[in-house]
C-alpha positions in Angstrom: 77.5 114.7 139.9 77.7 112.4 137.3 74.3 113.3 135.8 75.5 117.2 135.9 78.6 116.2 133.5 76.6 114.0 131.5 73.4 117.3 131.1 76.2 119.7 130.7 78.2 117.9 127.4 75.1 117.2 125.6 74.5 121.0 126.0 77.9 121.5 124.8 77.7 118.6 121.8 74.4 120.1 120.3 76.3 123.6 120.3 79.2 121.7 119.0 76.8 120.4 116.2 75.0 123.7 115.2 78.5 125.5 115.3 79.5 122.7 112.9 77.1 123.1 110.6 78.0 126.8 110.5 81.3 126.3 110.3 81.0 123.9 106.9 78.8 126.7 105.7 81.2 129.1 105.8 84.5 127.2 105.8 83.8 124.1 104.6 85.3 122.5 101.5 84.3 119.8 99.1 86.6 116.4 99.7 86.4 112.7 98.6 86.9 110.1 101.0 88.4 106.7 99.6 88.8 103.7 101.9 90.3 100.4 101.5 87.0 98.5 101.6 86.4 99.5 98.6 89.8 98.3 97.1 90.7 95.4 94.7 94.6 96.6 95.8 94.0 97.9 98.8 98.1 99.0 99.4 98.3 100.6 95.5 94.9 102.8 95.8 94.9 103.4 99.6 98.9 104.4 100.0 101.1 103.6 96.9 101.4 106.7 94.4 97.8 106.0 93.2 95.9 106.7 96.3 93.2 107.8 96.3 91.9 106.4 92.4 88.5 105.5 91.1 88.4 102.0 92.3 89.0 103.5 96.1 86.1 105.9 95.8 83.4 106.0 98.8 81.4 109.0 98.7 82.0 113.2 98.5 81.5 115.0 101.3 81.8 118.7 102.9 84.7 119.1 105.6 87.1 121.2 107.3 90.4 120.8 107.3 92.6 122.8 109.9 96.3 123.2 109.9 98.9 125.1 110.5 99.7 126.4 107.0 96.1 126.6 105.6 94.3 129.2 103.7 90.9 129.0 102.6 89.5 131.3 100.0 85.6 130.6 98.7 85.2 126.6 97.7 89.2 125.8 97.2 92.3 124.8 98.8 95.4 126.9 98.6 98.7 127.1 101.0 100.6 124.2 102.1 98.9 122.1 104.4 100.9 119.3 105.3 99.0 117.9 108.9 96.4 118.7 111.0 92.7 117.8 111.6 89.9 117.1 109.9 86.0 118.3 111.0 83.1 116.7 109.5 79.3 115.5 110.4 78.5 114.5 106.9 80.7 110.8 106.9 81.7 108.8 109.8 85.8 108.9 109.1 87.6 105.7 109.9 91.3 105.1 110.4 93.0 104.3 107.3 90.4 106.1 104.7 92.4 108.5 102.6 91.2 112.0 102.2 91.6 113.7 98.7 91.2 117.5 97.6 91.7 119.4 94.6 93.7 122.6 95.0 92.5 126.0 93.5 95.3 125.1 91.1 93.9 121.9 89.9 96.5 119.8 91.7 95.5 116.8 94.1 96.1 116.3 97.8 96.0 113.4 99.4 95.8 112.8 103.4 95.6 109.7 104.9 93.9 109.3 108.2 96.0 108.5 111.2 93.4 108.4 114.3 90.3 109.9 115.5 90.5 112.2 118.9 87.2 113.3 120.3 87.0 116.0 123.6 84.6 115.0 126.2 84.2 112.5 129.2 81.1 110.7 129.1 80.0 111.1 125.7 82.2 112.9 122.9 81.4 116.3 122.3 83.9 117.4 119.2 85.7 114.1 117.0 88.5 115.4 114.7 90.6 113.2 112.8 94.2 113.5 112.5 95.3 113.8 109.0 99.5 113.2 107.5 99.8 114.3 104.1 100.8 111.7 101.2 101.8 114.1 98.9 100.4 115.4 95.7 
């Protein structure tokens, strides 16, 4: 029985992954991660009023973000999306890393990440990452 759950969720995590890489096709927007390891200050650039700077900087990547209050139109950001989840295979995402976006209005977003959830049993079919906004 064991076998059968294990055969049936990596069916369901390649899916998952080809359905991903659609989705960032279509959906997917253009974000900077930042994370603390990368810091001098680690509390200014990863949560003070700064986060998110130059010194934080770790790489750009393509990602979805869902929320409640979200609107996506071509490459850009627009609505008011406050918390929600993050999708991404480009970067592995770690707790603390901050997430910034630019806005189809020029203004900057910034998200840090609170904790990874996955779905799956045996092996972990979708990861998402929990995202609380630290304002623009």
């Amino acid at each position: 029985m064991n076998s059968f759950i294990q055969d049936v969720e990596q069916i369901l995590k390649a899916q998952g992954e080809r359905g991903l890489i659609y989705l960032e096709n279509y959906y997917g927007l253009m974000l900077e991660i930042h994370r603390e390891d990368n810091l001098n200050d680690a509390y200014s650039d990863a949560y003070g009023s700064e986060a998110g700077g130059t010194t934080s900087k770790y790489k750009d990547f393509k990602g979805i973000l869902v929320g409640d209050d979200f609107i996506q139109k071509s490459d850009h950001f627009t609505g008011n999306f406050q918390e929600g989840f993050l999708y991404t295979k480009d970067v592995e995402v770690k707790a603390t890393d901050v997430i910034k976006i630019k806005n189809a209005d020029g203004r900057v977003r910034k998200f840090k990440v609170d904790a990874e959830e996955s779905i799956g049993f045996t092996t972990k079919i979708f990861k998402m990452w929990k995202l609380t906004n630290l304002g623009d």
